[in-house]
N, C-alpha and C positions, 0 to 999 in steps of 0.2 A: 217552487220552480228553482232550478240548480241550473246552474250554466258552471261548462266543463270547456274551459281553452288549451284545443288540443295543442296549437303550436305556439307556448309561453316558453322563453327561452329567459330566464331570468339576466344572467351576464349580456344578451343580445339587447333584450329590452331595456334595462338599466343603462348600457350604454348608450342608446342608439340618444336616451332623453337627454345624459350628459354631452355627447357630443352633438346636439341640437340646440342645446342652451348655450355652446361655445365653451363647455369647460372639461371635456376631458380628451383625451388622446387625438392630436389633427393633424395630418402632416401637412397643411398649409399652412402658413403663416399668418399671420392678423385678420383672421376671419373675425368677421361679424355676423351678427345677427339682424336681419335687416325688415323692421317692424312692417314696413310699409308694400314691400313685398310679398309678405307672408300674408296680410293682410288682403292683399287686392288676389292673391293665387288661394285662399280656403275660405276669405269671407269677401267675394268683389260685391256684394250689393250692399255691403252693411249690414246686413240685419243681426249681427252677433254684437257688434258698436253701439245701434241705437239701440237693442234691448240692455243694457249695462250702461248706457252713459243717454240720461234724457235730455242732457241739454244738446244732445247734437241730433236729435230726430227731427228735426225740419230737414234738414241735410237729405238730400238722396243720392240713390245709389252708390257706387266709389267714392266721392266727394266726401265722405265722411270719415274719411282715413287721412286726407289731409287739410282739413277745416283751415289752416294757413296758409296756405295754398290760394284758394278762392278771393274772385275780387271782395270788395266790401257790400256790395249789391246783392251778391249772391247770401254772403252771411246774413246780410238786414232782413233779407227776403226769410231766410229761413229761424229767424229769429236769433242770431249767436252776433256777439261781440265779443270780440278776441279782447282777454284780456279782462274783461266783467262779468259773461254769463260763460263766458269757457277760458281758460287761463291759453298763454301764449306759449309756444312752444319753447321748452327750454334749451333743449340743441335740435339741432334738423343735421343729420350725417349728410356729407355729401354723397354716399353710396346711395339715400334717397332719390336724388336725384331724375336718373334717368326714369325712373317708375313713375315719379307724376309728370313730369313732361311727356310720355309717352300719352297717360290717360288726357293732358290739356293738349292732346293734338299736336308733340312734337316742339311745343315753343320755346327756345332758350330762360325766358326768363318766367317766374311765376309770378300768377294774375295778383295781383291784391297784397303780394308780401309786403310785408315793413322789416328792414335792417337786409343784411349783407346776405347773397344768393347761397353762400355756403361758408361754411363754420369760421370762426376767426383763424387768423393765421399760424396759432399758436396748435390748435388742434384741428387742422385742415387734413392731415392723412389719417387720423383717429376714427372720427366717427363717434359710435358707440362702440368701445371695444372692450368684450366680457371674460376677458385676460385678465383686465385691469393691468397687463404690462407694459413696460417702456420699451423705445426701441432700441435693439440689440446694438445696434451701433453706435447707440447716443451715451 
């Protein structure tokens, strides 16, 4: 069996991945790429997380894209301790933000976090940012 893609545009496609992963041609400025979103818009029920990552299949549906997020009740329950059977997040962007507050019903702060609601001060407009550049006016 041969498969034949009539419409492969090599320069279209190749770009389309660099400028998806944040690194090639953008005329925005300090785009990011934002896990958590991408996450809850091609996989919202999880099931592409729990089949790759077993320690977080007690977890259901969305909730399993931000496991720090969740009170500590909900993790006991599904078997995860932040930090022993699933490691703790190392940045959380604040671009995450809005996308789990939306899925916990809108609430300013999140259920169950431990430390500060958004990045330290030092890289508060950063994020994750796959520039890797400083700002233009710093």
């Amino acid at each position: 069996l041969s498969v034949l893609k009539v419409d492969y545009d090599v320069c279209s496609n190749y770009g389309n991945w660099l400028y998806s992963a944040g690194i090639g041609n953008d005329p925005r400025d300090n785009r990011k790429f934002n896990m958590i979103k991408q996450g809850l818009d091609y996989d919202g029920n999880g099931d592409y997380i729990r089949l790759w990552v077993p320690e977080l299949q007690g977890l259901k549906g969305a909730d399993i894209h931000t496991p720090w997020a969740l009170s500590s009740a909900a993790l006991s329950q599904a078997g995860v301790t932040l930090g022993k059977t699933y490691p703790q997040p190392v940045v959380t962007a604040p671009e995450w933000s809005r996308h789990i507050q939306q899925r916990l019903g809108g609430s300013p702060h999140l259920r169950g976090r431990r430390g500060p609601a958004q990045a330290p001060p030092q890289h508060k407009d950063r994020g994750i940012d796959f520039y890797f550049s400083r700002k233009k006016d710093a």
